[in-house]
Backbone as a ProteinNet text record, in pm:
[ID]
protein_1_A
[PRIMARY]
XXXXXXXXXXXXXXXXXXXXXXXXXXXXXXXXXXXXXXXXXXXXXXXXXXXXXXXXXXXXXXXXXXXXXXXXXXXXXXXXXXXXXXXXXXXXXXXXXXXXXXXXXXXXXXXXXXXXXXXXXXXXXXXXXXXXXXXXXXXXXXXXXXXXXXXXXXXXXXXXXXXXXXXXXXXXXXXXXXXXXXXXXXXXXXXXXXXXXXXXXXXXXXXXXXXXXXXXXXXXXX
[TERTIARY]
6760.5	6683.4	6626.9	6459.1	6411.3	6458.8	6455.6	6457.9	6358.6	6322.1	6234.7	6255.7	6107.4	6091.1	6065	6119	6133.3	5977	5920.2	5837.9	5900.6	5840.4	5893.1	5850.8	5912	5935.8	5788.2	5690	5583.7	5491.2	5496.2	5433	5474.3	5604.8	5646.4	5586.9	5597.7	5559.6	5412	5376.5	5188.5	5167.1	5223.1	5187.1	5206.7	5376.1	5362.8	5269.7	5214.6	5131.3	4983.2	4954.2	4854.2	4890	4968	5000.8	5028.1	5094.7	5078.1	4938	4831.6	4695.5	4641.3	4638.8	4631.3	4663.5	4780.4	4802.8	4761.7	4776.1	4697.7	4621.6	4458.9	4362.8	4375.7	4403.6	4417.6	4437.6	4571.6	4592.5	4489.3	4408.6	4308.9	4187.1	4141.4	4019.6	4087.4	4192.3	4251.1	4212.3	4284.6	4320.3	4185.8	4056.9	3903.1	3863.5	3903.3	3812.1	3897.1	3995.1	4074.9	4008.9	4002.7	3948	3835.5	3743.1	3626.3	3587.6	3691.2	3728.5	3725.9	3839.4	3876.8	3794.1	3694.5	3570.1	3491.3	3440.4	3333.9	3373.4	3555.4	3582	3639.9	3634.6	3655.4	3572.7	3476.8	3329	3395.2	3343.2	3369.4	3317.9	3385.8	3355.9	3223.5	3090.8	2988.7	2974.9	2884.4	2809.4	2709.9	2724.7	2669.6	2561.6	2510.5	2325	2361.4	2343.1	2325.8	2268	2326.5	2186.9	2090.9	2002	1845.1	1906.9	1871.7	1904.9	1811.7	1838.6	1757.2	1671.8	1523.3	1417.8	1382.6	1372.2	1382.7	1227.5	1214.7	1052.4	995.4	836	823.9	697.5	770.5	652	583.8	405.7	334	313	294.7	310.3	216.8	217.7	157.5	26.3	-106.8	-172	-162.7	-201.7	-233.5	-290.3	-247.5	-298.8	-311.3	-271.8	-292.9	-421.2	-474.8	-600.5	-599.3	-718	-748	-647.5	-604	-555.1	-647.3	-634.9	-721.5	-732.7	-882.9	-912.7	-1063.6	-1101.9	-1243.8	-1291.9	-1426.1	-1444	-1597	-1621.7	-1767.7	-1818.4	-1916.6	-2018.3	-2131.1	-2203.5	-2295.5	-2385.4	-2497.7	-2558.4	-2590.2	-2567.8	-2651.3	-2730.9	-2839.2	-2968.3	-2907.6	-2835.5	-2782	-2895.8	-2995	-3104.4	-3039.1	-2894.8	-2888.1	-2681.5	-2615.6	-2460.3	-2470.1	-2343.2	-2289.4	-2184.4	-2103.3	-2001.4	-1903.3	-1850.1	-1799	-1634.8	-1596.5	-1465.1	-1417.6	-1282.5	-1240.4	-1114	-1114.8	-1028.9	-973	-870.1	-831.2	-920.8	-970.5	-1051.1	-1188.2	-1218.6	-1390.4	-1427.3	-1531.9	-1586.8	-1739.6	-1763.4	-1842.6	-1978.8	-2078.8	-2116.4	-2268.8	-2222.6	-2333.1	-2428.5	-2561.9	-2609.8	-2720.1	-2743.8	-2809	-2907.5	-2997.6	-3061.8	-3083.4	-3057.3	-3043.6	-3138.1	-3299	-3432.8	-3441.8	-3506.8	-3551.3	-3544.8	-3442.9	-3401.9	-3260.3	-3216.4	-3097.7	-3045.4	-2934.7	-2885.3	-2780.8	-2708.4	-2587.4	-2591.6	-2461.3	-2435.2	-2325.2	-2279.5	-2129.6	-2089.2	-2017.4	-1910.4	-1771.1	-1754.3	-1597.3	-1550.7	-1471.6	-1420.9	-1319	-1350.3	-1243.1	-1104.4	-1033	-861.3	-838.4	-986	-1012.8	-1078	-1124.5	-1195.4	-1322.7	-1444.9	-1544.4	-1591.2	-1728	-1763.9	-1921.3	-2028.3	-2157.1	-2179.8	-2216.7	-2255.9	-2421.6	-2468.5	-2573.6	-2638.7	-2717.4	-2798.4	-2966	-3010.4	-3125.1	-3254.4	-3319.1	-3422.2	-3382.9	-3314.4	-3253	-3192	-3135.4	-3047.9	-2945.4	-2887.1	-2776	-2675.1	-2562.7	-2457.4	-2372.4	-2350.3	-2283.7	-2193	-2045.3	-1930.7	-1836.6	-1732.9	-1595.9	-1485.6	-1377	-1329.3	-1231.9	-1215.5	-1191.6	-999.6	-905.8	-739.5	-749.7	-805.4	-811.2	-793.4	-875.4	-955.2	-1079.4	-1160.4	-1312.9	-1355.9	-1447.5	-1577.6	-1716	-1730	-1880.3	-1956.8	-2103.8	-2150.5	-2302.1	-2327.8	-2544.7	-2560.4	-2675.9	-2730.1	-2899	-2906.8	-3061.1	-3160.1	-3218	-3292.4	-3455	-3552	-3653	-3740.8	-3704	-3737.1	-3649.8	-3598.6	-3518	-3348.4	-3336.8	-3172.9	-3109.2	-2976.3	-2914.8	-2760.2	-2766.2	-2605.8	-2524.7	-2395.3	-2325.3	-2188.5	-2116.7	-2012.6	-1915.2	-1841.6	-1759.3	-1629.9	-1559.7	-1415.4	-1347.8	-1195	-1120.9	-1145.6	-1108	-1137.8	-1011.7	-1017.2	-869.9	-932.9	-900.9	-1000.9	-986.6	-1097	-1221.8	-1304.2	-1272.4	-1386.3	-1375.2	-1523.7	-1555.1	-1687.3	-1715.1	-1830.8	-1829.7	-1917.8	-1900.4	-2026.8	-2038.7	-2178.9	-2119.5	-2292.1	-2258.8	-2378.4	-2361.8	-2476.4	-2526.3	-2621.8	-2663.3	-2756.8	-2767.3	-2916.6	-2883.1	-3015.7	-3061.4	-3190.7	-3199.9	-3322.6	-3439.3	-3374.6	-3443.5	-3473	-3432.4	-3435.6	-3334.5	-3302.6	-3244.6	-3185.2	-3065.1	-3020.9	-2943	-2896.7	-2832.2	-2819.5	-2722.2	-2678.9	-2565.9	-2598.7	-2513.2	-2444.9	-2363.3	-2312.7	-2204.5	-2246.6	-2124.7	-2077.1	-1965.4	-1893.5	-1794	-1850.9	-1849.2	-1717	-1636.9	-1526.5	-1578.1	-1516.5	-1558.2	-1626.3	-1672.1	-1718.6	-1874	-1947	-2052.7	-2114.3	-2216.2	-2249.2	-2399.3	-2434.8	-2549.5	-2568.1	-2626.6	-2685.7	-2812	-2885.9	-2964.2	-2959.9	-3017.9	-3032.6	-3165	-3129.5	-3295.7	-3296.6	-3417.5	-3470.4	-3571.1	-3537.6	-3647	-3679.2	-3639.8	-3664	-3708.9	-3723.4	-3761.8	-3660.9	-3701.2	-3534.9	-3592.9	-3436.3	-3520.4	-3334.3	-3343	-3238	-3142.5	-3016.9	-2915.8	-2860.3	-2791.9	-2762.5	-2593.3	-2540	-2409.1	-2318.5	-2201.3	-2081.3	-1964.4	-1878.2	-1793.2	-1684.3	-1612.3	-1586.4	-1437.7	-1363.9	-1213.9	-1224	-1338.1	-1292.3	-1471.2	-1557.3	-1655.4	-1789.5	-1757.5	-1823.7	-2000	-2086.5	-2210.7	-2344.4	-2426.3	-2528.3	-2621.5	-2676.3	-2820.6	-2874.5	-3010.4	-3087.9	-3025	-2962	-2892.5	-2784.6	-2728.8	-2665.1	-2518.5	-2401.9	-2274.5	-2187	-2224.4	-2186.8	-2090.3	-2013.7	-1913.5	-1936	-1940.8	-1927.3	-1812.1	-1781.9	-1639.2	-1647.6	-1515.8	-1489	-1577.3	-1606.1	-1654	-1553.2	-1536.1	-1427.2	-1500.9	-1485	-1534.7	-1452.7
-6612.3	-6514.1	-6582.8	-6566	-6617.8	-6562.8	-6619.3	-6575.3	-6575.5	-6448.2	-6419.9	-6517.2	-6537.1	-6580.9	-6531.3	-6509.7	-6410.9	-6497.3	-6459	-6459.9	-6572.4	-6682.3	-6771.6	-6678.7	-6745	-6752.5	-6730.1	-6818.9	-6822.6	-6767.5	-6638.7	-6514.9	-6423	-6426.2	-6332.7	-6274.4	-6420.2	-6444.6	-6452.1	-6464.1	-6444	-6296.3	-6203	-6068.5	-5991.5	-6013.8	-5960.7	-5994.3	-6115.6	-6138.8	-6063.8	-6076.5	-5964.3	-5815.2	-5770.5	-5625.3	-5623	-5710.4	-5688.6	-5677.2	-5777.6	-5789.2	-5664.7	-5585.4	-5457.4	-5350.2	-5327.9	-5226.3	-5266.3	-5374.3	-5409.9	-5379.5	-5378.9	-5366.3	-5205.1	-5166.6	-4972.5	-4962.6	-5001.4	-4952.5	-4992.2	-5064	-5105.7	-4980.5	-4943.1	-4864.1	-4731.5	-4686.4	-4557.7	-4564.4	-4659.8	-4645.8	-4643.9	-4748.3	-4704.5	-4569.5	-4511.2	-4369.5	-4265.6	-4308.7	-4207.2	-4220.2	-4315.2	-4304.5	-4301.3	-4293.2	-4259.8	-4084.4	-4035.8	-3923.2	-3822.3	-3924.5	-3899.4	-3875.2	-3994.8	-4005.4	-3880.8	-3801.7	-3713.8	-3606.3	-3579.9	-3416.7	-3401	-3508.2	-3523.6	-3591.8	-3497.3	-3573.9	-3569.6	-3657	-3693.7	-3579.5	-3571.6	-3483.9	-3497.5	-3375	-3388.6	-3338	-3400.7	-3336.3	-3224.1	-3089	-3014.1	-2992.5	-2951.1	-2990.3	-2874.6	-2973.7	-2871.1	-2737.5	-2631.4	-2460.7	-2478.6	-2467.8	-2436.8	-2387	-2444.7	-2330.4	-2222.9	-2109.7	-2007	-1987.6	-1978.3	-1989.6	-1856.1	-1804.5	-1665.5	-1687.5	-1548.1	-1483.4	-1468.2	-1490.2	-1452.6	-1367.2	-1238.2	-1147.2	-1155.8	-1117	-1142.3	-928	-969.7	-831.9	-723.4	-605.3	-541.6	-539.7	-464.2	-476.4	-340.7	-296.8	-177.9	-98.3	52.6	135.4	276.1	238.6	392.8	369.5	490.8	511.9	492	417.6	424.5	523.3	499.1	622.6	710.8	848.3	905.6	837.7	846.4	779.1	805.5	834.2	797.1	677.3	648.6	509	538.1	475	483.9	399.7	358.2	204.9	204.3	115.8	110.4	-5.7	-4.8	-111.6	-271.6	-345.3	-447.4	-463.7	-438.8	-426.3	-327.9	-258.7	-192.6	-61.5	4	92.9	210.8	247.1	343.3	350.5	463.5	475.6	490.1	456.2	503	574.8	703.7	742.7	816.4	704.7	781.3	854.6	932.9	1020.7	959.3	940.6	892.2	1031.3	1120	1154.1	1201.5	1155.2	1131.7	1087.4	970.3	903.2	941.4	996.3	1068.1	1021.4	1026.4	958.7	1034.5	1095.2	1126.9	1046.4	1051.1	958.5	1000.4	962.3	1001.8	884.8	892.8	773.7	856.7	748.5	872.5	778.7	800.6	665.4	808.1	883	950.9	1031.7	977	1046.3	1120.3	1043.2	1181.4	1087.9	1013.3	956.3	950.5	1007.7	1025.1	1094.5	1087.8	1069.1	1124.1	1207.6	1259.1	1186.5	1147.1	1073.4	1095.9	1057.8	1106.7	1069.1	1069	979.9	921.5	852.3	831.3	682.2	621.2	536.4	503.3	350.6	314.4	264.6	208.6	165.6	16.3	-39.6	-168.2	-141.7	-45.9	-40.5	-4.1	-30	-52.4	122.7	123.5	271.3	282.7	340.3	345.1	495.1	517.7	678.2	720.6	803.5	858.3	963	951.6	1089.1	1121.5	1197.2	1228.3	1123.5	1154	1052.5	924.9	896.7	759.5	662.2	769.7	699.8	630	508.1	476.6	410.9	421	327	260.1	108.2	-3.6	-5.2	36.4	-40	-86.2	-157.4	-199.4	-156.9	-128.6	-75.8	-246.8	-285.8	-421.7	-393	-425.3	-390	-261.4	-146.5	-38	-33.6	-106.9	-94.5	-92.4	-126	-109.1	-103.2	-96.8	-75.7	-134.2	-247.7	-341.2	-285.8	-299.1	-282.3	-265.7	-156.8	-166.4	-35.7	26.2	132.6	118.9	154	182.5	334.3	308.4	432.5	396.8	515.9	470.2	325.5	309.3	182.5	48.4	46	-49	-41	-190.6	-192.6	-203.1	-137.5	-185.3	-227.6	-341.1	-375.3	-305	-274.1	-172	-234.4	-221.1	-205.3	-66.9	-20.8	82.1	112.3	83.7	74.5	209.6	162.8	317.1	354.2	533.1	571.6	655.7	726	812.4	932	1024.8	1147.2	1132.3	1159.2	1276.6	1183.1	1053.3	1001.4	1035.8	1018.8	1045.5	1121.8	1196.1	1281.2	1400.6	1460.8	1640.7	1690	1815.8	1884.5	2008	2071.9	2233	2276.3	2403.5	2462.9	2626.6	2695.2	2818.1	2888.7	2962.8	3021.5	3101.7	3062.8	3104.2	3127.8	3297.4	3340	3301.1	3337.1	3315.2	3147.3	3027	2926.4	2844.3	2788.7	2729.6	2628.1	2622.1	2481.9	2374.4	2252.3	2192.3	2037.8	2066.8	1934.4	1879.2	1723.4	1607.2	1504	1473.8	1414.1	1297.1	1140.3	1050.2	1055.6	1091.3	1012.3	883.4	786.1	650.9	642.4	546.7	448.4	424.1	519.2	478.3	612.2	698.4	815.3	828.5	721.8	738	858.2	896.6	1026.6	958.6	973.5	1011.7	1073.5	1145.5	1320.6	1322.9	1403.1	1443.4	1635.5	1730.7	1844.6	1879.1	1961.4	1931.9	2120.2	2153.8	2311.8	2305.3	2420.2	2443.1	2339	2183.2	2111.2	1988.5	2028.2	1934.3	1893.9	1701.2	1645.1	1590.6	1638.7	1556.1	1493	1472.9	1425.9	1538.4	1511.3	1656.2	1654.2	1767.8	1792.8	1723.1	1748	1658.4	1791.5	1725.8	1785.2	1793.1	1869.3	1831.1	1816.6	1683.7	1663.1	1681.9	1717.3	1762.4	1941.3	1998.4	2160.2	2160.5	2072.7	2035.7	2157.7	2204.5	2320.6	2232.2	2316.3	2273.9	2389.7	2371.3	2479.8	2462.6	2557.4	2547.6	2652.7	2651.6	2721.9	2867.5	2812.1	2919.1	2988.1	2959.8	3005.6	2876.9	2856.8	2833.4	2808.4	2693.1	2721.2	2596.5	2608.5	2468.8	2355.3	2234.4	2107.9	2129.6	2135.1	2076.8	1983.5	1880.3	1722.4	1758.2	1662.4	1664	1595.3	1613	1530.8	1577.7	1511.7	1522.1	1659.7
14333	14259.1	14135.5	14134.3	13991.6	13857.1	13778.4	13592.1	13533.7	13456.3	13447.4	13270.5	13258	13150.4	12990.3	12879.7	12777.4	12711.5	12618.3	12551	12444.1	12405.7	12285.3	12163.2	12098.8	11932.3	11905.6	11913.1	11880.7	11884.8	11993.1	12028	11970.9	11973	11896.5	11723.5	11683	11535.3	11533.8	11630.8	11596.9	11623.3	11686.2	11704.9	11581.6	11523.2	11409.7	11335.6	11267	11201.3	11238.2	11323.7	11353.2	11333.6	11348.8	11314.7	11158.1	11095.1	10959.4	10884	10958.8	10909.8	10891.9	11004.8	11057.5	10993	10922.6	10870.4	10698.2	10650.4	10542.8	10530.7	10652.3	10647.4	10607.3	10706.4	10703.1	10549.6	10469.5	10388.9	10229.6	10242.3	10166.7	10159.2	10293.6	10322.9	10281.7	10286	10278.3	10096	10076.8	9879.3	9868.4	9937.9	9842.8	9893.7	9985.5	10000.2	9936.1	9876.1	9842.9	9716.3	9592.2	9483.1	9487.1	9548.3	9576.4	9581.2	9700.1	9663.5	9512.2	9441.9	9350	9240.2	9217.1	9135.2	9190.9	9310.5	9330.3	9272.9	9291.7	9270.8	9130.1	9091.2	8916.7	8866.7	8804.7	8725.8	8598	8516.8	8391.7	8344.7	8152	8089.3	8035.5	8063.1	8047.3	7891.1	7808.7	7645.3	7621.9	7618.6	7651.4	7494	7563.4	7500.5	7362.1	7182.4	7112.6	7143.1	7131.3	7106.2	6956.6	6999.9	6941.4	6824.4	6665	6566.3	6520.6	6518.1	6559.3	6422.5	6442.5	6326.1	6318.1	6199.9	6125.7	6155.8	6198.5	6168.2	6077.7	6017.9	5946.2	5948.4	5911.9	5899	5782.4	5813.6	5699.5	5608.3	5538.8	5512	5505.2	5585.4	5541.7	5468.1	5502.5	5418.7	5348	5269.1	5206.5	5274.3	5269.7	5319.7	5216.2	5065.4	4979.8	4947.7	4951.3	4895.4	4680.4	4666.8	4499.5	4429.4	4296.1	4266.3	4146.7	4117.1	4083.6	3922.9	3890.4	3787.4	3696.7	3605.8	3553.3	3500	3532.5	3452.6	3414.2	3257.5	3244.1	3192.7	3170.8	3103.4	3132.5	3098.1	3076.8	3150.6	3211.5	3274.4	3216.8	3284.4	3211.8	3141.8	3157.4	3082	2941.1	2947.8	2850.6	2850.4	2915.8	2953.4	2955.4	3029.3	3069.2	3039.1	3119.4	3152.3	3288.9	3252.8	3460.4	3441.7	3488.4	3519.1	3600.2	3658.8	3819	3804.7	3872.6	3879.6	4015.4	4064.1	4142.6	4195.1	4276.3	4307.1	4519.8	4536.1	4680.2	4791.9	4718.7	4779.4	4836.8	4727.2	4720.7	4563.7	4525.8	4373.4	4393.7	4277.8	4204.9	4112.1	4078.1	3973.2	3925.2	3787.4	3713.8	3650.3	3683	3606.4	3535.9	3379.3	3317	3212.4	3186.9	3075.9	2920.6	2930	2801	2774.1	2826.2	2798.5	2908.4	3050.8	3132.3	3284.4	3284.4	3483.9	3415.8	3546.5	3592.9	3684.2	3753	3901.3	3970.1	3993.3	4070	4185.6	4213.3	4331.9	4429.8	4531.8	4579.2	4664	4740.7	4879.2	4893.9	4953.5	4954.1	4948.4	4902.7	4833.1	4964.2	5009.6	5036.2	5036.6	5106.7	5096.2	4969.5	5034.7	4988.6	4821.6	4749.2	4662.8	4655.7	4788.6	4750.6	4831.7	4750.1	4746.4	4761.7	4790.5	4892.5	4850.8	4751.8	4733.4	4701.6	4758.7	4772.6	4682.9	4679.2	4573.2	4644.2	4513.2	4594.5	4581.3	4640.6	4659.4	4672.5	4762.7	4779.8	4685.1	4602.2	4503.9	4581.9	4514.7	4587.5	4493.5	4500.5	4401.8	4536.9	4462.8	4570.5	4466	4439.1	4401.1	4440.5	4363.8	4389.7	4320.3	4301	4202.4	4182.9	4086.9	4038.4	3979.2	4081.1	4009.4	3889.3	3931.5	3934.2	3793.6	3708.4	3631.3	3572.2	3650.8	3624.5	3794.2	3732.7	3847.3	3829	3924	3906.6	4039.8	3983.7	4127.1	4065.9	4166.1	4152.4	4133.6	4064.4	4112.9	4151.1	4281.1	4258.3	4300	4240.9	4183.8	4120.2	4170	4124.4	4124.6	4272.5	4332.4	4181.6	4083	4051.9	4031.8	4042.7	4083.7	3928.7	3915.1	3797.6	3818.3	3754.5	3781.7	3641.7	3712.1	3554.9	3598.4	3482.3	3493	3408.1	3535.7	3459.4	3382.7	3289.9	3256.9	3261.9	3332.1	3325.3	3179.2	3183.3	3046.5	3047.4	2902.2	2902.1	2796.5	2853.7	2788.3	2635.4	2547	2560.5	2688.2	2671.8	2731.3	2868	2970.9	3082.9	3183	3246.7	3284	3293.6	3231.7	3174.1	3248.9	3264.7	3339.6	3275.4	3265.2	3209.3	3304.1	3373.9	3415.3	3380.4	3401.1	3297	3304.2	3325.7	3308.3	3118	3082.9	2912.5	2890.2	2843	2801.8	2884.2	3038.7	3167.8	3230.4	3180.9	3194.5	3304.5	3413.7	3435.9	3382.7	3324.1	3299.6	3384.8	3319.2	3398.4	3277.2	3255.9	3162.2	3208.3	3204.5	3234.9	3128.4	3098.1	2991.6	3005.7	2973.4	2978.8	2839.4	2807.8	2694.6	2726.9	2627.6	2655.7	2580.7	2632.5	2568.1	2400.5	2285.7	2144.9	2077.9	2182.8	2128.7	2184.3	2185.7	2201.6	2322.2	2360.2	2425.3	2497.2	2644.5	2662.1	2756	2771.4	2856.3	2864	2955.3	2985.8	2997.7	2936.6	3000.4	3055.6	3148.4	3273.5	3261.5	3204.5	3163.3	3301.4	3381.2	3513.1	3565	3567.7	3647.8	3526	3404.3	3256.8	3231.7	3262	3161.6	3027.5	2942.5	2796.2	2781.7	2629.2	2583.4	2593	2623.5	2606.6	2466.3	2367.6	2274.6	2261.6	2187.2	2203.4	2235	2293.6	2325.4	2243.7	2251	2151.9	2247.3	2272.4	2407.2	2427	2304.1	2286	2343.9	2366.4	2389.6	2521.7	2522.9	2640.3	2557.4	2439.9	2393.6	2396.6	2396.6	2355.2	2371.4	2227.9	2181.9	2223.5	2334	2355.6	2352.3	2283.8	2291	2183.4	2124.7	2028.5	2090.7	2207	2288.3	2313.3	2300.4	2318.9	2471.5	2512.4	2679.1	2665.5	2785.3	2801.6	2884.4	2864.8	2978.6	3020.7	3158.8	3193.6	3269	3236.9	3294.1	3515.2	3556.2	3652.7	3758.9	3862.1	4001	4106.3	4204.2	4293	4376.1
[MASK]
++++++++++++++++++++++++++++++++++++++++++++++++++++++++++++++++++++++++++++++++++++++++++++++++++++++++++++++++++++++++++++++++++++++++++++++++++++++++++++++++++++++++++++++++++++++++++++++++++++++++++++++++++++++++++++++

């Protein structure tokens, strides 16, 4: 009967060596996919983006919306020829222009938010003003085909614009009167449609004598 032959030494020891290679190898590829792993499902700590610091609005303000407040103002034109005197109340204005002898003018309309004012009379009278930090008043009047530039200053009674109207010893009247900043006076009274110079006023009680007869100016507003 044959004997079978065992495997030498030398096979032996080369197989292990190959199987050790083997599981080396394995255990190399395992550890890189494992930290590989590791790196995807654990991201580093990210720097999250300052927030915007928040910029205040700025509102612009408001413009004005009160109307002028109530006021008289009176003066006198450039040329120094004539007065002007307008009444200012809830945003309507009045105005008197008057040269003392025999032109002069009633006027009227409404005053805007802004100051400026466009008032009308007859025969195409017209006044262009502004009212200037609601103390004066610059502007134009024209009338009688010429223009006059005036300026008006607030006033504080006696001073301001007076009218008296009347019938006397069958006459129509109709008197107009600026009293100026200082006392000064100029008027017109117009008899049936005749203007001359008006008589003076006495402008603490508006009293005034015509025609032998005692009648009153009172202050004028629109």
């Amino acid at each position: 009967m044959a004997r079978t032959k065992r495997p030498g030494p030398l096979l032996t020891l080369l197989a292990g060596l190959l199987l050790g290679l083997f599981m080396l190898s394995l255990n190399a590829t395992t550890g890189t996919k494992s930290a590989a792993s590791s790196q995807e499902e654990s991201p580093g700590p990210t720097t999250a983006a300052p927030s915007p610091t928040p910029t205040k609005a700025t509102t612009p303000p408001a413009p004005s919306t009160s109307a002028p407040a109530d006021a008289d103002y009176a003066g006198r034109t450039d040329d120094d020829s004539a007065a002007v005197a307008v009444s200012v109340r809830d945003g309507k204005a009045i105005a008197y222009f008057c040269d003392g002898r025999d032109q002069e003018s009633w006027l009227k309309g409404g005053v805007k938010d802004d100051g400026t004012m466009k008032l009308t009379g007859k025969h195409g009278a017209k006044l262009n003003g502004t009212l200037e930090e609601g103390r004066r008043i610059g502007g134009t009047v024209d009338l009688g085909g010429q223009r006059y530039g005036f300026t008006a200053d607030k006033t504080v009674k006696p001073s301001g614009l007076y009218r008296a109207t009347a019938t006397v010893r069958g006459a129509m009247l109709d008197g107009g009167w600026i009293v100026l900043p200082g006392g000064e006076q100029v008027g017109i009274l117009d008899r049936d449609g005749k203007p001359s110079a008006a008589p003076r006023i006495d402008p603490e009680t508006g009293a005034v004598t015509i025609d032998g007869q005692t009648l009153t100016a009172w202050p004028v507003t629109p």
